[in-house]
C-alpha positions as CSV (number, residue, x, y, z in Angstrom):
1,X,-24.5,13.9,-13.4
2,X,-23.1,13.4,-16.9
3,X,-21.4,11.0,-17.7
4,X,-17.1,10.4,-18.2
5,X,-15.5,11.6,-21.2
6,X,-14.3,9.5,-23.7
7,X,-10.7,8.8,-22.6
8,X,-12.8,7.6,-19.6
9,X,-11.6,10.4,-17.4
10,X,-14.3,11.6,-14.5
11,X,-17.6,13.2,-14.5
12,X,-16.3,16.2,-14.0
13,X,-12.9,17.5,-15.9
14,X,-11.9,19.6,-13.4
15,X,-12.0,17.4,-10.7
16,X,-8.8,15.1,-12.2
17,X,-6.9,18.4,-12.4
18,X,-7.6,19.0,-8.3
19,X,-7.0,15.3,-7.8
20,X,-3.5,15.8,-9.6
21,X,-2.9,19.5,-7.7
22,X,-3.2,17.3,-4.1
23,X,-0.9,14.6,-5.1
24,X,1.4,16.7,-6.3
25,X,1.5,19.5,-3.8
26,X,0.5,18.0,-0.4
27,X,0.8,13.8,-1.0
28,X,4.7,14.3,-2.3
29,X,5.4,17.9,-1.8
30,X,6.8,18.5,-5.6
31,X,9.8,20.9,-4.3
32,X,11.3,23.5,-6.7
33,X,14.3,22.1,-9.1
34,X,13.3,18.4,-8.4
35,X,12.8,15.7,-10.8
36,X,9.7,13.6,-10.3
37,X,9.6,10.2,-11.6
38,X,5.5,9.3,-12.1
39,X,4.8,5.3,-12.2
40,X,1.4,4.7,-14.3
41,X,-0.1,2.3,-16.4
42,X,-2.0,2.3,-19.9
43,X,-5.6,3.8,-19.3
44,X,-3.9,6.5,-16.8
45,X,-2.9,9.3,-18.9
46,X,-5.2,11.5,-18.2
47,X,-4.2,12.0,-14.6
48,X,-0.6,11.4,-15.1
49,X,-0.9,14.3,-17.8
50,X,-2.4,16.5,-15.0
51,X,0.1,15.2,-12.5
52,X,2.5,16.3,-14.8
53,X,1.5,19.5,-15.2
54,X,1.0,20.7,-11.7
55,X,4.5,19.1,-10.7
56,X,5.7,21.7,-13.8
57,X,3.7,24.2,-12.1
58,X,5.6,23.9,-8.6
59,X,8.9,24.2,-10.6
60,X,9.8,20.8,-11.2
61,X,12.6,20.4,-13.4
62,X,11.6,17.6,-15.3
63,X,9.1,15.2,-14.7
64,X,9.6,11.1,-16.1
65,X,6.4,9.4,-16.5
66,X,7.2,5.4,-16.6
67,X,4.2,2.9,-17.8
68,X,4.2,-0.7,-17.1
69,X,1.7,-2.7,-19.6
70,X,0.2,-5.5,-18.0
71,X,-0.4,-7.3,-21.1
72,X,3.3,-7.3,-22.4
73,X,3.7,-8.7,-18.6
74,X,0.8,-11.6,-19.5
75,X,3.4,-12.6,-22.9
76,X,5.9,-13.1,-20.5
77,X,4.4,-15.6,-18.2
78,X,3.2,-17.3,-21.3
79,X,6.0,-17.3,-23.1
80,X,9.3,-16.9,-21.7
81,X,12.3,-19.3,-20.7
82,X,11.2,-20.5,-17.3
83,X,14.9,-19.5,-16.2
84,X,14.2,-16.0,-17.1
85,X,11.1,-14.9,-15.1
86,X,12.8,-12.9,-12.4
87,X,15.1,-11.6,-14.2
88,X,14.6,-7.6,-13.5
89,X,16.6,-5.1,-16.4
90,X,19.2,-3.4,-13.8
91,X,17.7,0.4,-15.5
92,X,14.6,-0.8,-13.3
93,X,16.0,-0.6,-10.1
94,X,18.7,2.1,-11.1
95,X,15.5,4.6,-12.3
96,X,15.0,4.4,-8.0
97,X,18.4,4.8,-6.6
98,X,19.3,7.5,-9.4
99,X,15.9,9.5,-8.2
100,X,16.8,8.8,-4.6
101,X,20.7,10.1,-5.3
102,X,19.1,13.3,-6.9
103,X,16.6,13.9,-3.8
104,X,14.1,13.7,-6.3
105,X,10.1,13.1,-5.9
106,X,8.3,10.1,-6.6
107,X,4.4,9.6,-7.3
108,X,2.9,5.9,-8.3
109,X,-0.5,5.7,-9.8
110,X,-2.4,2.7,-8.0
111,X,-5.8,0.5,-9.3
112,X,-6.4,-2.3,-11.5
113,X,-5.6,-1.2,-15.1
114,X,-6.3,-4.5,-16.1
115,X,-7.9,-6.9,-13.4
116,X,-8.1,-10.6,-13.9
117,X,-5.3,-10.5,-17.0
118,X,-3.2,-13.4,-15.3
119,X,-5.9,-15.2,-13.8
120,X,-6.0,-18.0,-16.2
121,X,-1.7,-18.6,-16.6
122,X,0.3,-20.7,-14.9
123,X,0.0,-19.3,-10.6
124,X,3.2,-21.0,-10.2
125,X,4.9,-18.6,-13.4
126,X,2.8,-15.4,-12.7
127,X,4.6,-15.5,-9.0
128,X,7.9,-15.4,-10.1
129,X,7.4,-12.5,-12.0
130,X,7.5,-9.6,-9.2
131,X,7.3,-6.7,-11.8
132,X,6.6,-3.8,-11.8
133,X,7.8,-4.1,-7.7
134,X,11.1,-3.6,-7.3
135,X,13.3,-4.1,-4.3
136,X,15.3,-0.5,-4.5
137,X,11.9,1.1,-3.8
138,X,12.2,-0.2,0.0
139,X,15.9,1.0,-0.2
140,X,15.1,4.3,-1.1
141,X,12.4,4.8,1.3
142,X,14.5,3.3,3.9
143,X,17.3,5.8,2.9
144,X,14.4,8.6,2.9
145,X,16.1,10.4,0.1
146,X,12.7,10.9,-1.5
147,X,9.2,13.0,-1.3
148,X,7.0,10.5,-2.2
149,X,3.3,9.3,-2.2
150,X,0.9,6.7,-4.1
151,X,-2.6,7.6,-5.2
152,X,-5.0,5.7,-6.9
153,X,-6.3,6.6,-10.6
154,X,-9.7,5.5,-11.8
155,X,-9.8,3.5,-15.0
156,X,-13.2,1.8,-16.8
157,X,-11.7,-1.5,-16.3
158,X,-11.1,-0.9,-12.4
159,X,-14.5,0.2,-12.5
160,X,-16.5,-2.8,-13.9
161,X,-14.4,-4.9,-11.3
162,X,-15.1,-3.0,-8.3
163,X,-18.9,-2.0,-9.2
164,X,-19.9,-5.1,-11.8
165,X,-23.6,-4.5,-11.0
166,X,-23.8,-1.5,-12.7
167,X,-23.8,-0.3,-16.1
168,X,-19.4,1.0,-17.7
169,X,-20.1,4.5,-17.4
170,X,-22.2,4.4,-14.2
171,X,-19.4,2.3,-12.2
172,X,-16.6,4.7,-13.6
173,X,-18.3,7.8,-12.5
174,X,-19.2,6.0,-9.0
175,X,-15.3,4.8,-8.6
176,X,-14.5,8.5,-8.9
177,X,-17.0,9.9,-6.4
178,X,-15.5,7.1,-3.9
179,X,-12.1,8.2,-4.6
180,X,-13.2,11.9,-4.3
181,X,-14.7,11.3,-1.4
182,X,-12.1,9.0,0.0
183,X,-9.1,11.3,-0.8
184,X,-11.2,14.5,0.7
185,X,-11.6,16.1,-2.3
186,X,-15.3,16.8,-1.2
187,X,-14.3,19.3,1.5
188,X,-13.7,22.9,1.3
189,X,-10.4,22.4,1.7
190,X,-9.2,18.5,1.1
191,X,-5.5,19.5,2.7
192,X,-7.3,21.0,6.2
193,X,-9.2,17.9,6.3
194,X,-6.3,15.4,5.6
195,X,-3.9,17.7,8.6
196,X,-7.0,17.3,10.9
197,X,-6.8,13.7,10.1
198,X,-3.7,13.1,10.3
199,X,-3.6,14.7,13.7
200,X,-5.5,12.1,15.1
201,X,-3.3,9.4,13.5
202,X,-0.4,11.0,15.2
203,X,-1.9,10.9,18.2
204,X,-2.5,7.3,18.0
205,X,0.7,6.4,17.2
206,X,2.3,8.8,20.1
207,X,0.2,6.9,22.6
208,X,0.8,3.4,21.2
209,X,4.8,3.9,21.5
210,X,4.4,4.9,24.5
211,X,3.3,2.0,25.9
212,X,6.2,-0.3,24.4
213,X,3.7,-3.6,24.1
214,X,5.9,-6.9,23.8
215,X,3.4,-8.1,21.7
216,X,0.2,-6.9,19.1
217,X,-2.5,-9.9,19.6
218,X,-5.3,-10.3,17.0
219,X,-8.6,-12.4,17.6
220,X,-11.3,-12.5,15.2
221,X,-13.3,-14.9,13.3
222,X,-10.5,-17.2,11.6
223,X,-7.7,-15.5,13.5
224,X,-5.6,-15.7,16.8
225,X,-2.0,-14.5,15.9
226,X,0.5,-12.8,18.5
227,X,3.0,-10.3,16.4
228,X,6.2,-9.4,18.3
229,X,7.3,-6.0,18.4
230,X,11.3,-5.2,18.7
231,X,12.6,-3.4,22.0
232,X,12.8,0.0,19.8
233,X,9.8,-0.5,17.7
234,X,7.9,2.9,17.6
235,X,4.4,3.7,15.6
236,X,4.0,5.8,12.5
237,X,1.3,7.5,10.5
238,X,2.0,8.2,6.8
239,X,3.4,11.8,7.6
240,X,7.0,11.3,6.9
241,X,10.1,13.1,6.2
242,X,13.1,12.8,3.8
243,X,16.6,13.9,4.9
244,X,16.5,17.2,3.5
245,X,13.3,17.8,6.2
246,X,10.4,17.6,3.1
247,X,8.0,16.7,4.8
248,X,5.5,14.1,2.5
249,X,2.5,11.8,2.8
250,X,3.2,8.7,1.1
251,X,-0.1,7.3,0.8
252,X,-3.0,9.0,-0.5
253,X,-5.6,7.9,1.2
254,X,-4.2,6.9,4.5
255,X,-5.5,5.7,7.5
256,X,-3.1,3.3,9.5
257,X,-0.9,3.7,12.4
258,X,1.7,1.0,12.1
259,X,5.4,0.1,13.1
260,X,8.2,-2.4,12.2
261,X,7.7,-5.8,13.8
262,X,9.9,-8.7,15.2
263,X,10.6,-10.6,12.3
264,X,11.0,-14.0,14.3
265,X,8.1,-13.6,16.7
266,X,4.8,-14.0,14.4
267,X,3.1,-17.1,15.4
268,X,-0.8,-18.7,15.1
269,X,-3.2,-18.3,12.4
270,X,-4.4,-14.8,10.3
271,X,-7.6,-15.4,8.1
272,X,-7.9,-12.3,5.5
273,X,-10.7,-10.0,5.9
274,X,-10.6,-8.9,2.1
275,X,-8.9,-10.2,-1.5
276,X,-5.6,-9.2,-2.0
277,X,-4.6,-8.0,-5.5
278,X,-1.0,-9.2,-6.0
279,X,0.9,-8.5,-9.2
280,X,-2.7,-8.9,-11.5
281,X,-3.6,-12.0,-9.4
282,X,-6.5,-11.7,-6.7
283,X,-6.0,-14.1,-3.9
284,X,-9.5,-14.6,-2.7
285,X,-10.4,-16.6,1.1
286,X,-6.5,-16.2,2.0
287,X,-5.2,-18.0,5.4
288,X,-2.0,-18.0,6.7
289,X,-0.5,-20.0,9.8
290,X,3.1,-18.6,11.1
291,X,5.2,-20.5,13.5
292,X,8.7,-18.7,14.8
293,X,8.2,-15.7,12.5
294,X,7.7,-17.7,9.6
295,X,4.5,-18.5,7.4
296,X,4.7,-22.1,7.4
297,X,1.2,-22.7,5.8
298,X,-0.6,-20.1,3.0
299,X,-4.2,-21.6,2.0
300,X,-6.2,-19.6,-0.4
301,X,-9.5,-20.2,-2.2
302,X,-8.1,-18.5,-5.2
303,X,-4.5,-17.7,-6.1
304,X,-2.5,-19.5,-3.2
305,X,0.3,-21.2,-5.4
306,X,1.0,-17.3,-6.7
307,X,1.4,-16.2,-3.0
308,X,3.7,-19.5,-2.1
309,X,5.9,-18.3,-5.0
310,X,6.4,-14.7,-4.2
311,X,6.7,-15.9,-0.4
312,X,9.4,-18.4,-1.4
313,X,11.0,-15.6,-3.1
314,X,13.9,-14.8,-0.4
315,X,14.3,-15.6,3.1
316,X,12.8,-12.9,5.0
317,X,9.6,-13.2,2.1
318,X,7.6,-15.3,4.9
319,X,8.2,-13.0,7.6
320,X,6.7,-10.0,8.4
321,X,7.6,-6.5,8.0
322,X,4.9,-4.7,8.7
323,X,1.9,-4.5,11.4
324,X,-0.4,-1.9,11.0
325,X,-3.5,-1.2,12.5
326,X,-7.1,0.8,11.4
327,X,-9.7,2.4,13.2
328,X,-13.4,2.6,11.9
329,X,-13.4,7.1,11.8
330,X,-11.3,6.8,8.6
331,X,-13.5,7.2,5.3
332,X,-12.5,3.7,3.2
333,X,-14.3,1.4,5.9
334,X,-17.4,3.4,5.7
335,X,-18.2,2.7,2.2
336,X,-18.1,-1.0,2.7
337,X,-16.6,-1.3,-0.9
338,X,-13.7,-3.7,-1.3
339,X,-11.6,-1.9,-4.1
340,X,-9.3,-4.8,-5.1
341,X,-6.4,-2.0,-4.4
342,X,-3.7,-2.6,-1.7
343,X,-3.3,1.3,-1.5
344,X,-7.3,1.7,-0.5
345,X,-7.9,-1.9,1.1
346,X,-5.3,-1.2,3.5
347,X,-6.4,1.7,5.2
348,X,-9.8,0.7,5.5
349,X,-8.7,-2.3,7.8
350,X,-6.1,-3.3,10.1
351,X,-3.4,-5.5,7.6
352,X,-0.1,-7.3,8.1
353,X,2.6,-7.1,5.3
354,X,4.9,-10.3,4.0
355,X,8.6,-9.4,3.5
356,X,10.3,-5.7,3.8
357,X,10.3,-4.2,7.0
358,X,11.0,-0.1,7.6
359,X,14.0,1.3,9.3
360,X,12.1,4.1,10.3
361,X,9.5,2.0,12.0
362,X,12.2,1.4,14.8
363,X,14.0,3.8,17.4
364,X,16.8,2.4,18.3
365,X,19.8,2.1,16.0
366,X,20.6,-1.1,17.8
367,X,17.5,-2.9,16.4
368,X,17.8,-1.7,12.8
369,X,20.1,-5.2,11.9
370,X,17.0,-7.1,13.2
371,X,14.8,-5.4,10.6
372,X,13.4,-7.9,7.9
373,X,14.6,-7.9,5.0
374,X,13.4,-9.0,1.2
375,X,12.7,-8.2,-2.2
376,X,9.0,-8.0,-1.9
377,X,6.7,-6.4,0.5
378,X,3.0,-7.4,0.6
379,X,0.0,-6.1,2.5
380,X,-2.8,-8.2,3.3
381,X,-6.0,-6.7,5.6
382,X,-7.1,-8.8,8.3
383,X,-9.1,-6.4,10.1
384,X,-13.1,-5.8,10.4
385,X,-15.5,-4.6,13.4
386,X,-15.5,-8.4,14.5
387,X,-11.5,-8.5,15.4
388,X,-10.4,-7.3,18.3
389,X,-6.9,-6.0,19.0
390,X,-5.1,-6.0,21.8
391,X,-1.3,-5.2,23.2
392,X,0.2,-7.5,25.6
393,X,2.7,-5.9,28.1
394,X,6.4,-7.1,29.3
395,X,4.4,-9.3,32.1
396,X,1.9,-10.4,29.7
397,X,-0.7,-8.2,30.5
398,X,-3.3,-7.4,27.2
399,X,-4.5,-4.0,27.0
400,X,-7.0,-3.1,24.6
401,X,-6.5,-1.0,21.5
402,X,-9.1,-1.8,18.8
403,X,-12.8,-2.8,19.8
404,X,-15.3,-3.0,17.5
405,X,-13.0,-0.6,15.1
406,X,-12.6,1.9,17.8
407,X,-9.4,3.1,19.6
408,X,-9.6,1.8,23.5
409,X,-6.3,4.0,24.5
């Protein structure tokens, strides 16, 4: 196989412009008229290019391609007035209301652009500084006023960090075969695949509401924590649906089945199965202890005081608003590859999520107040083959779900 081209695209040019064509029309489901606003990072063009043009191609009318520079992020830490680092310019969070108010579509461009670029600043500074996360993207989703979906994009520097034992080019083209491979691009036909998929994930989540646990109960190696679930919690698989009935997946890959917890029923302690890359800080050996909904203790090897920060950030940021959970048939898990990318390290394991909870994630109107909410929402996987799942009735029953990654119901 030859190897990538010199703006460290893939192996093989045409595959970036299929990648793009997928994202476009089956991740976010570019409609005719709409204006799509594309979030990126330097080292991304190529595929933002090619994003662009297939969203042109299914008659967008104007497509807005936003970078966020990691390094002018890293002069900040360094440099700024302490009293200024989370301060967020309002056209941030207006860019997402304004796209949500036109029903327009949204596509974010995932992967370390450039890995390890705070790890030596203050963890204290660097957590304080939430960018480029904003809190109107939760609003907007919550609203559902948008198509959207988040893919990752291959960069050399991604590549080194997830495949250091080999050689620049050799980890780049490797990244993109996993991300091929990953994102189905290796079948006949990628979107037959992802429906079949999906299907299944459906299912899952049918069968899981239906059983209206009080309670999701992990134990694994490290872990014992009991997640309350609200009276009108209900599952979900990333097939979603705006107002206007586009119908969007918002992850690309995805392979959870997940739902919108009790914020004020998360207690014991949750070890993490993989790193977590948070704002271009990788929290390595993370362990959190919750008590009444709270987490009341976050231990880390490696970037803990960046996590206390952004968990200090609000009051619902050390609760939870999200429980999601991730069989071993998906295609992440498989490759036994930890990507350092929330978007890919998330669905290959079952994870947890610090902060925003999802209105959609519950049934009943009634329960939507009890939603948590924050400015920051952050996934952390705490699943593997060694943690087993269960769902604990009304009477306090445990029923099975996950074994040994496998679905029991």
């Amino acid at each position: 196989m030859t190897g990538p081209d010199a703006d460290g695209g893939p192996p093989d040019p045409e595959l970036v412009e299929r990648f793009a064509e997928l994202i476009v029309t089956f991740g976010a489901n570019v409609q005719p008229g709409q204006v799509v606003g594309v979030g990126a990072e330097p080292g991304k063009e190529q595929l933002a290019r090619a994003i662009a043009g297939a969203a042109y191609r299914a008659g967008a009318k104007f497509v807005d391609v936003s970078y966020f520079d990691l390094y002018v992020k890293r002069e900040r830490i360094l440099f700024a007035p302490e009293d200024t680092l989370e301060y967020v310019p309002p056209w941030y969070g207006r860019r997402v209301v304004e796209l949500g108010d036109l029903r327009g579509a949204r596509i974010g461009l995932t992967g370390a652009a450039a890995p390890g670029v705070l790890d030596d600043l203050d963890p204290v500074r660097a957590g304080r500084d939430q960018l480029p996360a904003v809190k109107e993207v939760a609003e907007v989703v919550n609203q559902q006023t948008t198509n959207w979906t988040a893919a990752p994009c291959p960069t050399p520097a991604w590549a080194a960090l997830v495949h250091p034992e080999l050689d620049p080019d050799a980890a780049l083209v490797r990244l993109w075969e996993q991300i091929a491979h990953v994102c189905r691009l290796d079948e006949a036909d990628p979107v037959a695949a992802w429906e079949q998929r999906m299907e299944t994930l459906l299912s899952a989540a049918e069968r899981l509401t239906e059983r209206r646990f009080d309670t999701i109960r992990f134990r694994g190696p490290g872990t014992d924590l009991r997640v309350g679930l609200l009276p009108g919690s209900r599952w979900l698989a990333a097939r979603f649906e705006t107002v206007d009935g586009i119908v969007h997946r918002p992850n690309l890959p995805s392979e959870e089945t997940f739902t919108t917890p009790d914020p004020e029923r998360v207690d014991g302690v949750v070890r993490a199965t993989k790193p977590l890359a948070l704002s271009g800080t990788i929290v390595r050996g993370l362990e959190v202890r919750f008590e009444g909904g709270r987490a009341v203790s976050i231990e880390a090897e490696t970037g803990a005081d960046t996590l206390r920060t952004t968990v200090a950030r609000d009051e619902g940021a050390a609760r939870l608003g999200e429980v999601a959970l991730v069989d071993r048939e998906g295609r992440i898990g498989p490759t036994g590859t930890i990507f350092y990318d929330t978007l890919l390290d998330e669905n290959a394991a079952s994870h947890i999520a610090l902060g925003q909870g999802y209105d959609m994630g519950v049934a009943d109107p009634e329960d939507q107040p009890r939603v948590n909410q924050s400015e920051i929402h952050v996934d952390f996987m705490i699943g593997s083959d060694e943690l087993a799942v269960s769902g604990v009735t009304g009477d306090g029953s445990e029923i099975p779900l996950l074994r040994g990654g496998s679905w029991q119901i």
